[in-house]
TORFI-581961 format. One record per residue (C-alpha): residue in one letter; z, x, y. Coordinates in Angstrom, 1 decimal. Layout:
{"A",{Z,X,Y}},
...
This chain:
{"X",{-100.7,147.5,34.2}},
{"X",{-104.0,147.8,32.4}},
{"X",{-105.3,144.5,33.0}},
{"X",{-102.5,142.8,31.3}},
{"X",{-102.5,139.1,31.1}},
{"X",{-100.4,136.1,29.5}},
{"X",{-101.7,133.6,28.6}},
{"X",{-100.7,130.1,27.0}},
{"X",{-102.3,127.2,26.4}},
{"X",{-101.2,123.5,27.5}},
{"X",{-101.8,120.7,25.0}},
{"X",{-102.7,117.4,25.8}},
{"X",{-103.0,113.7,24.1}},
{"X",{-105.6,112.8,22.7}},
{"X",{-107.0,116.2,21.1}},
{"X",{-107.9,118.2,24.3}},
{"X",{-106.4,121.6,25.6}},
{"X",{-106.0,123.8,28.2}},
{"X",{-105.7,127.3,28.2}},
{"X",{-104.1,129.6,30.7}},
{"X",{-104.3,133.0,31.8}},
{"X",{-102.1,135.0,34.4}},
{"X",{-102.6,138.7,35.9}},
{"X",{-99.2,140.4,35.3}},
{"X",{-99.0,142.4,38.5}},
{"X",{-96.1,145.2,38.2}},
{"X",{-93.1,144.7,40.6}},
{"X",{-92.5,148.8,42.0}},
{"X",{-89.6,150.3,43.1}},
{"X",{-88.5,154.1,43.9}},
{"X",{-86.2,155.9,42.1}},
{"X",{-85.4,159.9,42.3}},
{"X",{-86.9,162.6,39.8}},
{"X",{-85.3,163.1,36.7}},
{"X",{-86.8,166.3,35.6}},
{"X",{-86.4,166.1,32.1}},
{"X",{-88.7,162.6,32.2}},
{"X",{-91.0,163.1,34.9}},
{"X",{-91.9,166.6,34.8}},
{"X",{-94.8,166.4,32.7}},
{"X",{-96.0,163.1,35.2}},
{"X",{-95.9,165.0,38.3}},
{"X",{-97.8,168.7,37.0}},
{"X",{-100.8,165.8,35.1}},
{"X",{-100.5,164.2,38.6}},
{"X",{-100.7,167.0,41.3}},
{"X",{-102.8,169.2,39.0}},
{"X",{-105.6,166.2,38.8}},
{"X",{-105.7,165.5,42.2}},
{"X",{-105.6,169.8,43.0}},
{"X",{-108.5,169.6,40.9}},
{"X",{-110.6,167.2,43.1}},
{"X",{-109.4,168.7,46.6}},
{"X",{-111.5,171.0,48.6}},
{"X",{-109.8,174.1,47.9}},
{"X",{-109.4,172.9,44.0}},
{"X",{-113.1,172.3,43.8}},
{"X",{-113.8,175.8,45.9}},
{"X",{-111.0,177.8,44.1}},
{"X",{-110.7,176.2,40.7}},
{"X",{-107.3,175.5,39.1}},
{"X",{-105.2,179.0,39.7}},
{"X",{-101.9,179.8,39.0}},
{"X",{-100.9,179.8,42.5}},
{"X",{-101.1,176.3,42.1}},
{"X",{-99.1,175.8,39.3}},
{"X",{-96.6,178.1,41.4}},
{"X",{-96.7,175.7,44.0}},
{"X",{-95.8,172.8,42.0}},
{"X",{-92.9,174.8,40.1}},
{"X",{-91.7,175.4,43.3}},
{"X",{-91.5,172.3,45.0}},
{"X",{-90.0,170.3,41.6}},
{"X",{-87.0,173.1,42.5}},
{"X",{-87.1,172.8,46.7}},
{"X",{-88.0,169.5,47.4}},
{"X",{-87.1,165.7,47.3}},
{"X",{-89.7,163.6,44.6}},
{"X",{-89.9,160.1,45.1}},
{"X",{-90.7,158.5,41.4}},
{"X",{-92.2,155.0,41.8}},
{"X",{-91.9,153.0,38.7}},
{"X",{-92.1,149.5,36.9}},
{"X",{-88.6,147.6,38.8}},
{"X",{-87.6,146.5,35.0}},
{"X",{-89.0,149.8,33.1}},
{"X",{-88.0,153.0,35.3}},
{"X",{-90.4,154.6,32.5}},
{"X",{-93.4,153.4,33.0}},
{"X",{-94.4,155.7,36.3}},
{"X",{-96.6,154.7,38.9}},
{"X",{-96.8,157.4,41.8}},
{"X",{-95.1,160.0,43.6}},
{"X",{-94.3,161.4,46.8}},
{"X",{-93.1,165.0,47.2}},
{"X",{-91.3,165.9,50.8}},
{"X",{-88.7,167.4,52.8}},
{"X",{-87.2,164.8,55.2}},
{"X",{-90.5,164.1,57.1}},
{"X",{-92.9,167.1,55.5}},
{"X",{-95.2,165.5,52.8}},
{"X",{-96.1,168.2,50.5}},
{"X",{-98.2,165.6,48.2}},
{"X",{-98.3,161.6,47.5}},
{"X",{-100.2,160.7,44.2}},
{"X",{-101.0,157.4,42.6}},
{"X",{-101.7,156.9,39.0}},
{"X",{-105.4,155.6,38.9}},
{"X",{-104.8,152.5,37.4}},
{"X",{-103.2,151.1,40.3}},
{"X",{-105.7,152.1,42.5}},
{"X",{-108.3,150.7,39.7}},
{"X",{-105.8,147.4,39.9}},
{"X",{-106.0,146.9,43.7}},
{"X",{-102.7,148.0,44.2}},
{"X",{-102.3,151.1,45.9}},
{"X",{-101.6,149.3,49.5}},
{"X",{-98.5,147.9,48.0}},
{"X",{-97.6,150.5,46.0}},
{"X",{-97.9,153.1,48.8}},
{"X",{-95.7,150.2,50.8}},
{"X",{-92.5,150.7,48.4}},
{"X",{-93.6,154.6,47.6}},
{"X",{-93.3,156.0,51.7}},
{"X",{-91.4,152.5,53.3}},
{"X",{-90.8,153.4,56.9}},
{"X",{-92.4,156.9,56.8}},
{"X",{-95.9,155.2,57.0}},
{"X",{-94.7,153.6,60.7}},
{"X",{-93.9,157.3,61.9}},
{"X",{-95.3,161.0,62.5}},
{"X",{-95.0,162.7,59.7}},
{"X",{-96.2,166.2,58.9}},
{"X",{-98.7,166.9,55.7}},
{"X",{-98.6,170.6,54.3}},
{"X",{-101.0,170.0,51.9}},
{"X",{-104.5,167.9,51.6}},
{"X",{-103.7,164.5,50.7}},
{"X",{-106.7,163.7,48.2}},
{"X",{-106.1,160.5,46.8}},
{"X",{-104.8,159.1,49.9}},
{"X",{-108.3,160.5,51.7}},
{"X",{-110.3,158.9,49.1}},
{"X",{-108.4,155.8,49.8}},
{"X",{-108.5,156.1,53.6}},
{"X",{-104.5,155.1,53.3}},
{"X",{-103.7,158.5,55.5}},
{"X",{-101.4,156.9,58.1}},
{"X",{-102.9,157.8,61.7}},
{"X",{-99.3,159.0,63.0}},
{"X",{-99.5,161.6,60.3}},
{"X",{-100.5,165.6,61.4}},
{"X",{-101.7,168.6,59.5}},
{"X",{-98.7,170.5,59.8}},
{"X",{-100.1,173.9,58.3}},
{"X",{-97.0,176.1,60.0}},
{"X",{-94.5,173.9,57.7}},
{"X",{-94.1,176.8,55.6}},
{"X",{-94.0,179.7,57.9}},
{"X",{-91.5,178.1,59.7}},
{"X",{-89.3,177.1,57.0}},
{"X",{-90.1,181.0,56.1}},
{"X",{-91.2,180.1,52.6}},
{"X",{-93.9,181.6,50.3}},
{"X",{-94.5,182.0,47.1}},
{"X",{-97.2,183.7,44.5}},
{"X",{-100.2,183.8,46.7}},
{"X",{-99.5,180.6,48.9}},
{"X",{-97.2,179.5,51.2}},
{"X",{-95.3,176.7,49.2}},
């Protein structure tokens, strides 16, 4: 994924040759969370992008946060995308419950790559076509103005589904 290329070159008669080069573009698919593989991946993930979100910047990185993360590895769904042929080679996340999106992240280089409108494609499918609740601030998909406009601030997720933990809801 890191600007990877083939490249071969085409030989002709009479001395002269052509040479070829090919983007290799990643095909993405979804798979669930294996904890024992992708736990590091999602805490370098949501702990980057808590870093860069309002609060993070306001707050700093606290162990509430960590809490928070902990948590919702235990009591939520993850969506790993990967490479199609390399399931370890991870791309992105999505943490929900049913329709609640707790967090969606994307590894840089595929926004660096241009491929963050795909990849958000396979990661969310059909919930990017419907309402769906955010508990959290979304920061990377802000920065890439990828927020779908059916989606809501749904900051009473947590008191409704009467959870809390450390000094946040989560």
């Amino acid at each position: 994924m890191s600007g990877e290329t083939r490249t071969w070159t085409i030989n002709y008669p009479k001395g002269y040759s052509v040479t070829c080069m090919q983007s290799v573009v990643p095909e993405f698919k979804v798979r669930e969370y294996r904890d024992a593989d992708d736990r590091g991946f999602i805490d370098q993930q949501w702990g980057d992008s808590y870093r860069q979100s309002r609060r993070g910047l306001v707050v700093g990185a606290t162990d509430d946060e960590q809490i928070t993360i902990d948590w919702h590895v235990t009591h939520s769904d993850i969506d790993i995308l990967c490479d199609h042929d390399n399931e370890g080679l991870l791309y992105g996340f999505c943490c929900h419950t049913g329709d609640a999106i707790h967090y969606v992240s994307l590894k840089r280089s595929v926004v660096k790559e241009n491929l963050a409108a795909d990849a958000l494609r396979v990661l969310l499918g059909e919930r990017l076509h419907r309402p769906c609740g955010f508990t959290a601030e979304l920061v990377e998909l802000v920065k890439l103005r990828a927020v779908p406009s059916q989606w809501y601030l749904d900051g009473t997720w947590y008191v409704r589904e009467g959870r809390f933990v450390g000094g946040n809801a989560a």
